[in-house]
ZAMARGU-4260 file (C-alpha; in steps of 0.2 Angstrom, whole numbers, plus 5000, padded with zeros to 4 digits):
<rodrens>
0) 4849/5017/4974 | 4866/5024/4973 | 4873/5041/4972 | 4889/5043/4964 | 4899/5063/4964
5) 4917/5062/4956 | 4929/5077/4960 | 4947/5082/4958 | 4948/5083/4940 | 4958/5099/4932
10) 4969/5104/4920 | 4989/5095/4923 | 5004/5097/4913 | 5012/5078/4907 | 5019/5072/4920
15) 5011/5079/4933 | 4998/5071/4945 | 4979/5071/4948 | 4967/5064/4963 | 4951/5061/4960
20) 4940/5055/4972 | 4922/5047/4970 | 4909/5049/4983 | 4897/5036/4986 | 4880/5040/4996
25) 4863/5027/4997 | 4866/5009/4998 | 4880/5000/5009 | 4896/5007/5000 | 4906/4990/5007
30) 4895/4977/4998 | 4898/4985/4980 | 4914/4986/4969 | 4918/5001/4961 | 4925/5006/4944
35) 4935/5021/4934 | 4930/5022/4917 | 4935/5038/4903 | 4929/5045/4890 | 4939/5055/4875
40) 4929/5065/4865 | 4925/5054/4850 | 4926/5037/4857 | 4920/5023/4867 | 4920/5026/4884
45) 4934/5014/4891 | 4938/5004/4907 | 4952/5010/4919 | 4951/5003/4936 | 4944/4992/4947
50) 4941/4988/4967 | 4933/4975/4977 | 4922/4980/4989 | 4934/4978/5003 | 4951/4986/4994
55) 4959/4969/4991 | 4958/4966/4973 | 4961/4979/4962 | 4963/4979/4943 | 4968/4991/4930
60) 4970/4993/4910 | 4983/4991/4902 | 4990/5007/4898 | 4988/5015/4916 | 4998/5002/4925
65) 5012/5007/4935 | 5006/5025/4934 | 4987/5024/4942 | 4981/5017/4958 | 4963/5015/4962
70) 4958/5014/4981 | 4943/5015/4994 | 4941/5020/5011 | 4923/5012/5016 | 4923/5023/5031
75) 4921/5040/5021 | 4911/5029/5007 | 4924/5035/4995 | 4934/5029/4981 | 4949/5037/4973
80) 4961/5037/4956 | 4980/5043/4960 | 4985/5047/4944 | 5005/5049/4940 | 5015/5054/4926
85) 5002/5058/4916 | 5003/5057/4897 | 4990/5069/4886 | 4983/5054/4880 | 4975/5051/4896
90) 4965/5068/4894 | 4946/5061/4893 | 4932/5063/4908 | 4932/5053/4920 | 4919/5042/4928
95) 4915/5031/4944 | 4902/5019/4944 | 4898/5005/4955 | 4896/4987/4953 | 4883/4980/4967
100) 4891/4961/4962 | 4901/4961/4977 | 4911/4948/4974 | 4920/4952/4957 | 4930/4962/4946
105) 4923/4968/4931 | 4929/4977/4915 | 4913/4979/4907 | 4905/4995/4909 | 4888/4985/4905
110) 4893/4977/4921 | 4889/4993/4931 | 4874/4998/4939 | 4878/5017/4944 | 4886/5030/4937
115) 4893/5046/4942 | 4891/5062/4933 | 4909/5063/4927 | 4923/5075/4929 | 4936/5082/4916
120) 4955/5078/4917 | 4966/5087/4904 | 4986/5084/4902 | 4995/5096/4891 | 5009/5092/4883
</rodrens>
């Protein structure tokens, strides 16, 4: 089992910036990849970023790239989203899951074995 708590979420004007952090708690966090996924009201929930379970591979959708970073820190068992210059389009809750296939990165969120319980981001315009 995993247990997965997001935080850091808030309310932003465009082109401000949001952290949000994803703590991980059960299993070994290093043997798992880790995803950020969002959700607008009225649609799919999509895929936003990626990390290998050891911080070298990282992957992103494209319309966050150059703008949001995804990265771990396996000693606190915690993954994070820097998000920059964000747009309202980006407003959505936000999700962290983890992937216990070590060894890849996945866009799918049928990929994903654990889920965190979300947490809101809103950019005004």
């Amino acid at each position: 089992q995993v247990q997965l708590v997001e935080s850091g979420g808030g309310l932003v004007q465009a082109g401000g910036s949001l952290r949000l952090s994803c703590a991980a708690s059960g299993r070994t966090f290093s043997n798992y990849a880790m995803g950020w996924f969002r959700q607008a009201p009225g649609k799919e929930r999509e895929f936003v970023a990626a990390i290998s379970w050891n911080g070298d591979g990282t992957a992103y959708t494209d319309s966050v790239k150059g703008r949001f970073t995804v990265s771990r820190d396996n000693a606190k068992n915690t993954v994070y989203l820097q998000m920059n210059s964000l747009k309202p389009e980006d407003t959505a809750v936000y999700y962290c899951a983890a992937d216990l296939t070590k060894g890849l990165l996945r866009r799918g969120k049928t990929s994903y074995d654990y889920w965190g319980q979300g947490t809101q981001v809103t950019v005004s315009s």
